[in-house]
N, C-alpha and C positions, 0 to 999 in steps of 0.2 A: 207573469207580469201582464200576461196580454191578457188573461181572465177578467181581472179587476177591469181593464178597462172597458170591455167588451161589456160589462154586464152595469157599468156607469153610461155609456150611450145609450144601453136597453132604456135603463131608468128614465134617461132623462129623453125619448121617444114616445116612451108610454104615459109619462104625465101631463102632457097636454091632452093628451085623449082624453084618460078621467077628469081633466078638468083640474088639476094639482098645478098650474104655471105661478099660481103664487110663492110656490117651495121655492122658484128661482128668480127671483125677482126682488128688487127690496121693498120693504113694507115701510119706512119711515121718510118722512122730509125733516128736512131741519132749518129753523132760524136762525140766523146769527146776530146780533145787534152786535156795531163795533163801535166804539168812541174812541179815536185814536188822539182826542184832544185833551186839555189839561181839569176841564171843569166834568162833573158828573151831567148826566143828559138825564132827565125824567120819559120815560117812555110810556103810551097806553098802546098796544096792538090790540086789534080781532083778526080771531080766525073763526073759520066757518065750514060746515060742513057741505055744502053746496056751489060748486063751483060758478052759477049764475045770479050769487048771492051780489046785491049793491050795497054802496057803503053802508048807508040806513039800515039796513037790514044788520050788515056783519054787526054794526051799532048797539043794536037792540038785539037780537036776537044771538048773537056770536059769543066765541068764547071769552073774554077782556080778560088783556094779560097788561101787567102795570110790573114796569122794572124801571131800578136807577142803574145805567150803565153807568159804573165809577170811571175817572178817568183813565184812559189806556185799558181799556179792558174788553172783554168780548162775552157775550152771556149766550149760550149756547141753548134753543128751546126744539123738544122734538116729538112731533107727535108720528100716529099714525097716518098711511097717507089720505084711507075716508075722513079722517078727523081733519086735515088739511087739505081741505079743497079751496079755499080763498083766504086769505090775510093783506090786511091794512096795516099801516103807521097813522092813528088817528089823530096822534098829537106827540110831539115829542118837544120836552122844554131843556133850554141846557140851564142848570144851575147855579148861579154863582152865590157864593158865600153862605150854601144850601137855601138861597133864597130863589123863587120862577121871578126874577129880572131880564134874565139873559131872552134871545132869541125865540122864538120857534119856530115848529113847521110839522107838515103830514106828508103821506105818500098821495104822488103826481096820483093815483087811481087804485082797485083795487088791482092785486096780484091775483088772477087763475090758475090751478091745473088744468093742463090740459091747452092753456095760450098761451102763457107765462114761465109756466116752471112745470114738472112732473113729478113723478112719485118716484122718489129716491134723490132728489137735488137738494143743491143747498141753495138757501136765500139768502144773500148778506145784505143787511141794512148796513149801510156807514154813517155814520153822524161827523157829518162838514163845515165847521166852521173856522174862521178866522183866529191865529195865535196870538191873541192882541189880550189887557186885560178888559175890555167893555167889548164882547165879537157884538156885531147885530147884526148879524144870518145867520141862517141853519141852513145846509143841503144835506137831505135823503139822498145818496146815490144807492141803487140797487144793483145788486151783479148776481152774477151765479157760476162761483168757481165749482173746476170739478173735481 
């Protein structure tokens, strides 16, 4: 019993030396988009691969991801973490009667690795508005469960 373990400490002593600390470490971020209300939300994110990137930039130059979070539901996006080094909520519209009537709104700023969030974290977007039939708000709130 004590072998096994003895030669798991070796390993994992000797991997930073060669330069291997990615083997222990996680490689992925993830998004969450939550709509915990009754209408579907239209969503446009970028992500980007430059953690110094500005909105303009993720804009143009970024990955554009476009999803309808249905209502009550959570859309789950995950890349690598060089692939996610910055992401925005550039517009998110809530739906009604599949028509863009309702509300909108973006994120307060972009989101960093490295100030914001890290490699291996989750991002939740929640989509916040009023249980009413006519809402006119949206809040973005952002978290990072762990």
């Amino acid at each position: 019993m004590i072998r096994p373990i003895v030669m798991l400490l070796t390993v994992m002593m000797i991997l930073p030396i060669v330069g291997c600390t990615d083997l222990l470490q996680p490689s992925q971020t993830t998004i969450e988009l939550v709509n915990p209300g009754r209408y579907p939300v239209q969503v446009t994110l970028y992500l980007g691969q430059n953690q110094l990137s500005t909105w303009a930039v993720l804009a143009t130059l970024g990955e554009e991801i476009e999803r309808t979070v249905a209502a009550g539901e959570t859309i789950t996006i995950t890349r690598k973490c060089d692939e996610l080094q910055a992401a925005v909520i550039d517009d998110a519209d809530v739906m009604i009667g599949g028509v863009d009537i309702g509300p909108s709104n973006n994120s307060d700023a972009v989101l960093r690795d490295g100030t914001d969030f890290g490699c291996g974290d989750r991002i939740r977007f929640t989509f916040d508005y009023p249980d009413v039939v006519l809402p006119t708000t949206l809040d973005i709130e952002v978290s990072y469960p762990g």
